[in-house]
C-alpha positions, -999 to 999 in steps of 0.1 A, spaced: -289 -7 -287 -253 -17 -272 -234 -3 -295 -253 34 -293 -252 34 -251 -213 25 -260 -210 51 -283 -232 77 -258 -210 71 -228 -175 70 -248 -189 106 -259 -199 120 -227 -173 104 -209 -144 117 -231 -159 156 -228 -153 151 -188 -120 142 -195 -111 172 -218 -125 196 -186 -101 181 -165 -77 198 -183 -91 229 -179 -91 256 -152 -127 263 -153 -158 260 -168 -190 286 -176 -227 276 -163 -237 274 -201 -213 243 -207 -227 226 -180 -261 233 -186 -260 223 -226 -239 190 -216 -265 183 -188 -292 189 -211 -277 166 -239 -274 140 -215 -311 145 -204 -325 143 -240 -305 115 -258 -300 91 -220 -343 82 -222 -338 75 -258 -312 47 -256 -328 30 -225 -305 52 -199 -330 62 -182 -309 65 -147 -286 88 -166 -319 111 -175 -326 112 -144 -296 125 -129 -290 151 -151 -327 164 -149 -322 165 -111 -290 186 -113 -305 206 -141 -332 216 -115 -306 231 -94 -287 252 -120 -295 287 -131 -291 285 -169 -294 326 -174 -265 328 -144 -237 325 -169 -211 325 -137 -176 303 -139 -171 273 -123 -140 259 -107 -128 225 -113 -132 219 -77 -169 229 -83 -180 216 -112 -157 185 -100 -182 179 -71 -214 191 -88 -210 163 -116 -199 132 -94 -229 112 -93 -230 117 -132 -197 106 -134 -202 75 -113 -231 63 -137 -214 74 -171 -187 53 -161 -201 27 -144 -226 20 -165 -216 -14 -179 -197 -27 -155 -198 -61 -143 -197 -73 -111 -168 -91 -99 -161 -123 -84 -142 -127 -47 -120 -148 -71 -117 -119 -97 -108 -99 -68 -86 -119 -50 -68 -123 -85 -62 -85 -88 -48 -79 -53 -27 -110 -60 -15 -96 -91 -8 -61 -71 13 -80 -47 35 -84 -77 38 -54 -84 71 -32 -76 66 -1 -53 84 30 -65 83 61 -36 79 98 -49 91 128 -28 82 159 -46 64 192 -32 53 198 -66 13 194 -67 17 190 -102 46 168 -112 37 147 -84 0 140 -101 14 141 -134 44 111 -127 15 94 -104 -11 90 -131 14 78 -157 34 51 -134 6 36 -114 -12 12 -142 21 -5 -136 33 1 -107 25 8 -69 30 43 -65 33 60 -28 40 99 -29 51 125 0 55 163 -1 78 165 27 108 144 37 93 133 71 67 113 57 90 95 30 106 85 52 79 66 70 72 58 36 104 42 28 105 23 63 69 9 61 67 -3 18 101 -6 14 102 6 -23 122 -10 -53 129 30 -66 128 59 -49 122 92 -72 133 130 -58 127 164 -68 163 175 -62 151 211 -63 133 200 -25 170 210 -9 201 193 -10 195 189 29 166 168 28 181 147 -3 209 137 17 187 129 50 164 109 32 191 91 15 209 80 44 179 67 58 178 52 23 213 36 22 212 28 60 184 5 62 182 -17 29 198 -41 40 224 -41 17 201 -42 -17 209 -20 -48 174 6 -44 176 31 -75 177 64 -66 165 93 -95 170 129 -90 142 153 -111 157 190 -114 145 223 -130 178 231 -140 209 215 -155 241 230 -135 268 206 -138 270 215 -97 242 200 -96 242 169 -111 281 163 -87 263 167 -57 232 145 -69 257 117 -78 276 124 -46 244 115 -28 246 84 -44 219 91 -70 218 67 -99 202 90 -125 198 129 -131 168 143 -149 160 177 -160 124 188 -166 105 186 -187 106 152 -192 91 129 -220 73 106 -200 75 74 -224 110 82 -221 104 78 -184 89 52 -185 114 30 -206 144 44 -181 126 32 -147 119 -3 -163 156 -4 -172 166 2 -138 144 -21 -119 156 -45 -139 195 -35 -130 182 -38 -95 169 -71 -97 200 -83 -112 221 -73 -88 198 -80 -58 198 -113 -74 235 -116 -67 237 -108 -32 232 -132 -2 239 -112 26 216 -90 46 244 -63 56 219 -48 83 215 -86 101 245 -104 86 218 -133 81 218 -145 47 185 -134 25 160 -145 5 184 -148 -24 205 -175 -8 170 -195 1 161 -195 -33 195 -203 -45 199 -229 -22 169 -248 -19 176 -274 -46 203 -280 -29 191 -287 7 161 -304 -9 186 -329 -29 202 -338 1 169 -347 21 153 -369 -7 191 -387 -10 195 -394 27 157 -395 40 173 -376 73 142 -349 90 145 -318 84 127 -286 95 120 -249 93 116 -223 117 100 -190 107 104 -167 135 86 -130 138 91 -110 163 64 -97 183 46 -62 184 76 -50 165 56 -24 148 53 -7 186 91 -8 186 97 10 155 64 37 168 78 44 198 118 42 198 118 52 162 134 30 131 170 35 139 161 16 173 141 -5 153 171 -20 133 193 -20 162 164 -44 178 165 -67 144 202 -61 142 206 -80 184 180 -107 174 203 -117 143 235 -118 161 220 -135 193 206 -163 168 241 -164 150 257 -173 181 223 -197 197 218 -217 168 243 -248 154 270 -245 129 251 -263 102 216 -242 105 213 -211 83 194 -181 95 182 -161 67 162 -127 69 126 -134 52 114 -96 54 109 -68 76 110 -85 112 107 -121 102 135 -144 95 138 -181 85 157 -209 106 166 -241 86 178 -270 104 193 -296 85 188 -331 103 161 -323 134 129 -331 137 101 -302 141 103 -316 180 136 -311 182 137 -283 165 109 -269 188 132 -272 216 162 -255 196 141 -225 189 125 -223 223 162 -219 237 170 -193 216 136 -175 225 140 -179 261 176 -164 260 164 -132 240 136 -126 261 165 -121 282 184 -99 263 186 -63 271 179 -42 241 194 -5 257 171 26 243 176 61 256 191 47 287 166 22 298 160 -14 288 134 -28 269 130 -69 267 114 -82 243 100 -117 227 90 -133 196 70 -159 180 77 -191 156 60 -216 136 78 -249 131 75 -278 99 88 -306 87 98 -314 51 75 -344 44 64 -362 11 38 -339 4 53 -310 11 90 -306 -5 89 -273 -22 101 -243 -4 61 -224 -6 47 -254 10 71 -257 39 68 -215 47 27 -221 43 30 -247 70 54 -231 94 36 -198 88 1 -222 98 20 -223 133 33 -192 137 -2 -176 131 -15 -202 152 15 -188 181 2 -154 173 -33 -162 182 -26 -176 213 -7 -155 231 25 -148 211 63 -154 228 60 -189 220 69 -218 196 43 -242 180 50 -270 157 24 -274 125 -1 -303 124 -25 -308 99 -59 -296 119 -42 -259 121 -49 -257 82 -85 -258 89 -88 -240 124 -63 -208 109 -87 -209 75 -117 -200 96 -102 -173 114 -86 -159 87 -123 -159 68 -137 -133 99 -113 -108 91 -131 -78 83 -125 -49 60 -144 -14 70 -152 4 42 -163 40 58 -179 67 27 -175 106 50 -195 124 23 -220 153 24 -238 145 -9 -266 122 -2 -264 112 -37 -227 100 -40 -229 82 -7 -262 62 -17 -241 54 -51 -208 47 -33 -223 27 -9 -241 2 -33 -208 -1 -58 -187 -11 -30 -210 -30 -13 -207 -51 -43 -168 -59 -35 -160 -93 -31 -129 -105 -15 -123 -143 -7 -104 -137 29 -122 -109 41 -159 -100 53 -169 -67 42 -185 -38 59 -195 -2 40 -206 24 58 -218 57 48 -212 91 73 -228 125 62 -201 145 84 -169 143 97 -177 149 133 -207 124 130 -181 100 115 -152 104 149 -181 111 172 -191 74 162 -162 50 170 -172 27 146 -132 30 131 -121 16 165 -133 -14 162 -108 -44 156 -105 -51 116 -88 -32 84 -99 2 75 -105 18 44 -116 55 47 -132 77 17 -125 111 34 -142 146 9 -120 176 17 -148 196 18 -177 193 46 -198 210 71 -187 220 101 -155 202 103 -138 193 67 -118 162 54 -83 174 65 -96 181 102 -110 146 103 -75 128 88 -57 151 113 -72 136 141 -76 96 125 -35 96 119 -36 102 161 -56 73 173 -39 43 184 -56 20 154 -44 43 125 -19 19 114 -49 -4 103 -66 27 82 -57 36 45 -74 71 42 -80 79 7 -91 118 1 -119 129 -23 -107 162 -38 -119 185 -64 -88 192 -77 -51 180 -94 -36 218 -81 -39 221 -50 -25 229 -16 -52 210 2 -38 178 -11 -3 184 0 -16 189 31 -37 159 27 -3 139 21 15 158 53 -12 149 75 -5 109 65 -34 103 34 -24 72 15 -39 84 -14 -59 108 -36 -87 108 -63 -100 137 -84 -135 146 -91 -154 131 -111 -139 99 -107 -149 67 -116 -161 35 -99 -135 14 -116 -107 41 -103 -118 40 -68 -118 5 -66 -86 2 -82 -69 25 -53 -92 9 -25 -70 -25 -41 -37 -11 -35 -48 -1 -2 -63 -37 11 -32 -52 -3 -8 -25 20 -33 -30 50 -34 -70 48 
């Protein structure tokens, strides 16, 4: 029996995939593909599937031979699709789970800026079973992009202006930190004018459309590769003048060597500065990296000749100390915190102070490679951060345990804004089903937008994932991510729109207003999940 339900859904599942293609559809194609679904689904023991498509048979007018959008035939079909697709599917572990956001951590982030509706879908489908793929119609929002994710590649439609290419690019260039990021230009035509000014910008490569995408494919590979290489081979962080993560790896055999030869302490400070994000919000990034840009030269000059101050990532940074215990080096670090707490950082004519937090270990026996000693100092620091920030706590082995069941109570809000009874009742059990090891999860179901805001169930502390439909009563899916991207929690939100279509001008607005991300009717539980991954893994 298996093999003919496999056979059944491959079939069905395959002739929703050829529509999608399509522009539109007659009433008699659905109706006949309904009906086929209704007669052979009882036969093989699908009887769910019946079901469905008797129940949307009931509302179709078989002699109304009237054309259907994809939008609308999109929407009409979803709870099908969710069954056809989800048929078979296993639940997963919190270990399974945990396993697939882990190996999506690995994963290298390329950015796409591109007000093509079309181009932009196409390159996003192809690139994101390997890669994490973040997309932005308008250069504002790249930007933001580019700030927050930090992408290994950043791909432009040149053909979006010269103007913005070269604005976005200087915030590219200007806050790297010094690392090679690859820069590919898309064009609908090849002018040799062009292709000079693109590689004036500083572009690495020029395409013109159409493009194969294998091709593609192959030439992004070959310059992430080129980046790593030469990342690999720098040890200065330009934007800090700290040395990077390269230089730790690099180094570490070395420093470790000379601890297990002489027995002499020796400990590690990672240091993060607090509410930084607030900063960047506020002031803007330029201040931003002004901010990190004071904290690095004030440690430069705090900290002895034979410590190294290296830049971890974002707004953290790593303090070895050769030779000091994790007391002494307590007291090092709280002088240097005291002084920049100090320091006056000068925005727009007025001073802001601010203060940051560090978590302090010792190299022991147990605990000489470079993960273990950044798990342990990262113990303290989230330990600091729990406690009141601006402060410096040293690691002991009970903050393992005590951090571990915090860390279990975070919560992950799962909220389904949906009209269709049907598709939230079916959302609503799939996801349930989600099991992630660090996080408690909480799925939620709202039949209209205003219902949804009207509820303040998103302000509650805890990550957000949002299911948004574009089209609803009263007040519709772009109204509602309008007004979520203005409250003062929607940094902690990852709003994925449900939209009927690849074309259209709804999801560029979608992206413009701040969505994270986009899925066509009729989806698939396994592709929604798949997005709601890359999400949690951007949130946490």
């Amino acid at each position: 029996m298996q093999k003919y339900q496999d056979m059944f859904l491959k079939r069905y599942k395959t002739i929703l995939d050829e529509w999608k293609q399509k522009e539109e559809i007659s009433t008699g194609e659905l109706y006949r593909f309904l009906h086929s679904i209704k007669g052979t689904a009882s036969s093989i023991e699908l009887d769910n599937l019946s079901e469905i498509s008797h129940q949307l048979i009931e509302r179709l007018d078989k002699e109304d031979d009237s054309i259907w959008r994809q939008e609308e035939w999109g929407n009409f079909v979803q709870p099908l699709a969710l069954l056809l697709n989800n048929h078979a599917e296993v639940v997963k572990t919190a270990e399974q789970n945990q396993l697939e956001l882990n190996t999506i951590a690995n994963q290298q982030i390329i950015l796409l800026l591109d007000d093509d509706i079309e181009l932009l879908n196409s390159l996003k489908q192809h690139l994101e079973n390997d890669y994490i793929v973040l997309v932005a119609t308008q250069l504002n929002r790249a930007v933001q992009l580019f700030y927050d994710y930090h992408p290994d590649l950043v791909i432009i439609d040149y053909d979006i202006g010269s103007e913005n290419s070269s604005e976005l690019l200087d915030k590219i260039y200007n806050s790297v930190g010094g690392s090679f990021t690859p820069v590919l230009f898309i064009s609908e035509e090849d002018k040799l004018q062009n292709r000079k000014e693109a590689y004036d910008l500083g572009a690495l490569d020029f395409l013109v459309r159409p493009i194969d995408l294998d091709v593609f494919q192959s030439l992004i590979a070959n310059r992430l590769r080129l980046k790593q290489s030469l990342n690999n081979q720098i040890m200065i962080d330009p934007l800090t003048n700290a040395y990077n993560r390269s230089f730790l790896k690099a180094n570490w055999e070395r420093l470790l060597k000379k601890f297990q030869e002489t027995s002499n302490p020796y400990s590690m400070a990672l240091i993060d500065l607090d509410n930084f994000k607030l900063v960047n919000d506020q002031y803007g990034h330029s201040v931003g990296d002004q901010v990190l840009s004071q904290f690095a030269e004030l440690v430069l000059n705090e900290k002895r000749q034979e410590d190294n101050l290296i830049r971890y990532g974002g707004e953290e940074f790593i303090l070895i100390m050769p030779n000091v215990t994790q007391a002494q080096a307590k007291s090092l670090v709280e002088g240097i915190l005291n002084t920049f707490m100090q320091l006056e950082n000068k925005v727009n004519d007025q001073n802001i102070y601010l203060s940051f937090t560090a978590g302090v270990a010792q190299i022991e026996q147990d605990s000489q490679t470079m993960d273990q000693l950044i798990e342990r100092s990262d113990q303290a620091l989230y330990y600091g951060k729990e406690n009141g920030k601006k402060c410096v706590q040293v690691y002991h082995n009970q903050m393992n345990s005590v951090n571990q069941m915090k860390k279990q109570v975070n919560r992950l809000r799962i909220a389904i804004v949906d009209d269709d009874r049907v598709i939230q009742e079916m959302l609503s059990d799939q996801l349930s089903r989600l099991n992630f090891a660090n996080y408690s999860l909480e799925v939620k179901s709202f039949r209209e937008g205003e219902t949804f805001l009207e509820s303040d169930w998103y302000r509650q502390p805890g990550k957000y994932v949002i299911l948004l439909d574009g089209i609803m009563p009263r007040m519709d899916g772009l109204e509602v991510l309008a007004k979520l991207r203005k409250t003062e929690n929607e940094s902690d939100m990852g709003i994925v729109m449900l939209t009927g279509r690849q074309k259209d001008k709804d999801i560029v607005r979608a992206l413009e207003l701040g969505a994270d991300d986009y899925i066509t009717k009729p989806f698939s539980i396994q592709e929604l999940e798949a997005r709601i991954k890359r999400i949690v893994h951007r949130l946490f």
